[in-house]
C-alpha positions as CSV (number, residue, x, y, z in Angstrom):
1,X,0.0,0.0,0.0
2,X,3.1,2.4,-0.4
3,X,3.1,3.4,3.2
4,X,-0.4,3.6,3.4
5,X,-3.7,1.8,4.9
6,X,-6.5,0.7,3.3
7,X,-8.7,3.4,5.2
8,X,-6.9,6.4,3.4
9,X,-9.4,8.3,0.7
10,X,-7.1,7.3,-1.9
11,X,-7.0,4.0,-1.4
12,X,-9.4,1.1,-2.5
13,X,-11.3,0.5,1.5
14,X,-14.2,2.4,1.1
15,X,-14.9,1.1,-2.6
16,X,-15.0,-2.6,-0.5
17,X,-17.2,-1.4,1.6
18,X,-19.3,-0.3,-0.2
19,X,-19.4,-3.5,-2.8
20,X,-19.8,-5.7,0.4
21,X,-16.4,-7.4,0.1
22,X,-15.2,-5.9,3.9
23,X,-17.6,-4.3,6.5
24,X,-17.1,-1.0,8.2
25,X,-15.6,-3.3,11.2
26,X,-13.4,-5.2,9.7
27,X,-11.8,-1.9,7.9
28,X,-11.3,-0.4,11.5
29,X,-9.9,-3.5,12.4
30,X,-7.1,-3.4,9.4
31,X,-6.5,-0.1,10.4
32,X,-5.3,-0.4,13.9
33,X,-3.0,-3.1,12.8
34,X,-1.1,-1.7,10.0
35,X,1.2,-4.9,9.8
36,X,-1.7,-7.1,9.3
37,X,-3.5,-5.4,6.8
38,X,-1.6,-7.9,3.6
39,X,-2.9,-10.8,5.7
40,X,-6.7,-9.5,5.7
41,X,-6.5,-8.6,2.0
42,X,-5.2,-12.2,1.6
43,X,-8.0,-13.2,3.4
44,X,-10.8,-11.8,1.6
45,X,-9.0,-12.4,-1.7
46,X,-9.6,-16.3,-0.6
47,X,-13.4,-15.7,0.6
48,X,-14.1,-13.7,-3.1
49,X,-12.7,-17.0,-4.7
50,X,-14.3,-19.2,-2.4
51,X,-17.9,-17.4,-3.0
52,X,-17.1,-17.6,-6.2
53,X,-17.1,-21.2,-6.5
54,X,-19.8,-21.9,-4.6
55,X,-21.9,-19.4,-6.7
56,X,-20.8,-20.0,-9.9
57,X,-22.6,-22.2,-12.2
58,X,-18.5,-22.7,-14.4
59,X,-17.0,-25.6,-12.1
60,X,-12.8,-25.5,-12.0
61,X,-10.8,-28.1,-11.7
62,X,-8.9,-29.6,-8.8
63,X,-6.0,-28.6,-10.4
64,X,-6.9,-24.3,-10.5
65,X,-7.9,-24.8,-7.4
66,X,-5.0,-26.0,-6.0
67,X,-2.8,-23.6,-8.3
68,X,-5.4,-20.6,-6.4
69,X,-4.4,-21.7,-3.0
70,X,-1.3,-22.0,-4.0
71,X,-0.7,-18.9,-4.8
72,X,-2.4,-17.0,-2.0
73,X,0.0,-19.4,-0.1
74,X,3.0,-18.2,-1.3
75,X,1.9,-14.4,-1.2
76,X,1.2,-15.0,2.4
77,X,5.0,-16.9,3.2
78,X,5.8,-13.9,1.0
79,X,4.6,-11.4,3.0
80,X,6.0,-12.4,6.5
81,X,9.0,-11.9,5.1
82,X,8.7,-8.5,3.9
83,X,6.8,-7.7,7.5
84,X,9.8,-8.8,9.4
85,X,12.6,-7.2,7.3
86,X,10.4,-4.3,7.9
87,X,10.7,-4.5,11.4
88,X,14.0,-5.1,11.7
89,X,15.2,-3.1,8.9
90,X,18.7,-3.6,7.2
91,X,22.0,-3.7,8.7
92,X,23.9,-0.6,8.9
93,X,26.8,-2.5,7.6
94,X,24.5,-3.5,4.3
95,X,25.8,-0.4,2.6
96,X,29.0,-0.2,4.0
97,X,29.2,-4.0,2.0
98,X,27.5,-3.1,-1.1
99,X,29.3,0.2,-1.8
100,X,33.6,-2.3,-1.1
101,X,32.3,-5.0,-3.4
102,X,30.9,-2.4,-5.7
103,X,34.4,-0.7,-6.0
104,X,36.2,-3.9,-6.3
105,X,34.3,-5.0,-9.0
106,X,34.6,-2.1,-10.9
107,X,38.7,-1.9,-10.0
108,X,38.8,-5.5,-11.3
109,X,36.3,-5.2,-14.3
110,X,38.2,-2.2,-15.9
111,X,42.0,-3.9,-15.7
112,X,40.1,-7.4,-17.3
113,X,38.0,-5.8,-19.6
114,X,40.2,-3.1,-20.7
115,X,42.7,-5.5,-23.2
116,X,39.4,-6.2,-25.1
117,X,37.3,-3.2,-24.8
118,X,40.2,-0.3,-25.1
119,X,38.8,3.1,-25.0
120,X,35.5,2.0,-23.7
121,X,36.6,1.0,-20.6
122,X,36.1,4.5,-18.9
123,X,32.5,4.9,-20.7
124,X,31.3,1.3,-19.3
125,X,32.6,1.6,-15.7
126,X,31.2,5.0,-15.5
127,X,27.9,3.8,-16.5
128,X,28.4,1.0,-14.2
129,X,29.5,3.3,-10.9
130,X,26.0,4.8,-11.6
131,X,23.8,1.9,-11.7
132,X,26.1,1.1,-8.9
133,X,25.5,4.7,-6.9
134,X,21.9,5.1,-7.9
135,X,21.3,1.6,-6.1
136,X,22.7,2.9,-3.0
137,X,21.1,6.5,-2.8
138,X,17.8,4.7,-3.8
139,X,18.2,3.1,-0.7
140,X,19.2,5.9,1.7
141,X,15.6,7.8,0.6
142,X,14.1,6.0,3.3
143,X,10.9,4.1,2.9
144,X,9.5,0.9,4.4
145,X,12.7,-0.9,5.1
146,X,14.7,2.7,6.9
147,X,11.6,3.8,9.1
């Protein structure tokens, strides 16, 4: 949700309400538990699919059926993941890592590659250190994983 929760105005909570796929409730709910809200969404993704099998008059096969939960399974192993990284956050030493074996690489890369690439050497390992440098600031913006 990009920081958000599903009761903002901009996001999609009130349009479930009002199509009858969460109650007023349950949207409180979500939002006094931020971390929890994936798990609810997962959840009512499972009950639309589940309604909708039971409802439909087009049977599926064992096989998308199993392929559905499948998937909601992995989103949800997914997703604890991501919740604890969150919580934790990344090592200060995670930068300090990327940024050595960045320059190393790039040390090493232009004295192997410069017998065969000559004068493009400079261009390439330039464009490198930026993919390189741009990784790293992206990073240091903040976001989910540096609150």
């Amino acid at each position: 949700l990009r920081g958000r929760g599903l009761h903002d105005e901009v996001e999609e909570g009130k349009k479930l309400i009002m199509r009858g796929v969460l109650f007023e409730k349950e949207l409180e709910v979500m939002a006094s538990e931020p971390g929890w809200q994936p798990y609810y969404c997962l959840d009512v993704m499972r009950c639309v699919f589940t309604d909708f099998m039971q409802t439909s008059e087009s049977r599926l096969y064992p096989e998308q059926l199993k392929s559905m939960e499948d998937s909601i399974r992995d989103m949800a192993i997914s997703i604890g993941g991501l919740i604890r990284l969150k919580n934790t956050g990344l090592p200060t030493a995670y930068d300090s890592f990327y940024q050595t074996a960045g320059i190393i690489f790039l040390v090493m890369a232009s004295f192997a590659w410069s017998p065969e690439m000559g004068w493009y050497t400079p261009p390439t390992a330039g464009v490198i250190t930026l993919v390189f440098l741009l990784m790293t600031k992206i990073g240091e913006f903040g976001g989910p994983l540096r609150e």
